[in-house]
N, C-alpha and C positions, 0 to 999 in steps of 0.2 A: 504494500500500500504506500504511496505515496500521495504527502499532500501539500500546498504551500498556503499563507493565508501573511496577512499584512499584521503587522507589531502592537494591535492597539488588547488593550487589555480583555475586550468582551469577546475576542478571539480564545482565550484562553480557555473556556468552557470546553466550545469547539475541538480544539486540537485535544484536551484530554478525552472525552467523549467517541472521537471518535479512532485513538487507539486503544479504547476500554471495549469498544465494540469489535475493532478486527480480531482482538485477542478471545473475546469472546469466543469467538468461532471455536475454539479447542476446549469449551467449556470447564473453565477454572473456577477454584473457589471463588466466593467474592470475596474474601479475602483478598486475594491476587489482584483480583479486579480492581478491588481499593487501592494499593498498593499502587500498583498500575496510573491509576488514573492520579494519585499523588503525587509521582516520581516527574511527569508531564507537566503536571502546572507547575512543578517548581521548576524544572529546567525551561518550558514555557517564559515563565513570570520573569526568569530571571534573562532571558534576552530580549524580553521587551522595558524591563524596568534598567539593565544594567549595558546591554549589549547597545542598547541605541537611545542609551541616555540624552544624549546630544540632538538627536530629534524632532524637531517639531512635529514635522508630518509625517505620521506612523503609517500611513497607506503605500510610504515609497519603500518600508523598509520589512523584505521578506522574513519568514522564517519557514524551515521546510521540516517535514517529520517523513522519513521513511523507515517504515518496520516490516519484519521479515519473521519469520518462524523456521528454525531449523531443523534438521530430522531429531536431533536429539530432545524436541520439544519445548525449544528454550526460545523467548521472543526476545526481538533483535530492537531495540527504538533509537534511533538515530535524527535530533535534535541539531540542526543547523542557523545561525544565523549570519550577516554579514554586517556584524555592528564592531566597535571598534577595539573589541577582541580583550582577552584579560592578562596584564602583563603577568604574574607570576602564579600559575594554576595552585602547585601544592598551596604555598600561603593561601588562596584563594579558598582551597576546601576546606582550609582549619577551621572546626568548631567558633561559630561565633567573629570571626573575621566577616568586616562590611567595607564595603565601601561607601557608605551612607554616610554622609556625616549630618542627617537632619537627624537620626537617631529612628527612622519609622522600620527598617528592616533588621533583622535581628541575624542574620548572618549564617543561620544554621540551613538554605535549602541545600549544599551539597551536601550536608551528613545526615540531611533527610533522604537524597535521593540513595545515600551508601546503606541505609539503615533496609529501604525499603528495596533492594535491588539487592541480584546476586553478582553483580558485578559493571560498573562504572566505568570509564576513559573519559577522561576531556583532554580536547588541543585546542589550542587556540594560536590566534599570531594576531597582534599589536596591528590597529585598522585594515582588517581581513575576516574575521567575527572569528566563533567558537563554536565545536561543535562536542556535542555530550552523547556519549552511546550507552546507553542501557540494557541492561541484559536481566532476564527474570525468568526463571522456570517454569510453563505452566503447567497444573496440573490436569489431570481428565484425560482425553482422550491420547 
């Protein structure tokens, strides 16, 4: 599945919604499902709040999701943006590291997306964006 959709925040429904639905297909706990659809709006939320902070006009500035399902049963979600990228990743995933400094984000969605995921990657490069791949087991079929 592949999908793109523009950086504005009421997208973000959207994009988790609809790889909580392709996952469905191999019929998972909702557990998973939850999980799932959590992992998305934060990697979501955070390239439209962080990625294209600079922004005005959020209609010019993509983000794309493509996810995949492997034989072993494990879903693939792949999290792209082209905003202007995150200079130092590790520091970046430390628990509680923002780069807010109004104080309204609390810093923890990558060690939410690590908590709810069987396994995480991000790269990124300095005005070139970030991309976040997720990886989760599903169970069922």
């Amino acid at each position: 599945m592949k999908i793109e959709f523009d950086a504005r925040s009421i997208n973000e429904n959207f994009a988790r919604t609809s790889v909580a639905a392709f996952a469905a297909q191999w019929d998972p706990s909702i557990a998973v499902i939850s999980d799932i659809k959590t992992v998305v709006s934060e990697a979501v939320t955070n390239s439209i709040v962080h990625g294209y902070a600079e922004q005005e006009d959020k209609s010019k500035c993509p983000i794309y999701i493509v996810c995949k399902l492997n034989e072993n049963g494990v879903i693939n979600i792949k999290i792209k943006d082209k905003g202007r990228g995150i200079e130092d990743v590790p520091t970046a995933m430390q628990p509680l590291y923002t780069t807010d400094e109004g104080g309204e984000r609390s810093g923890m969605g990558f060690t939410i997306m690590q908590s709810f995921t069987d396994r995480i990657k991000v790269s990124s490069k300095i005005g070139k964006g970030t991309t976040v791949i997720l990886e989760k087991r599903l169970t069922g079929r």
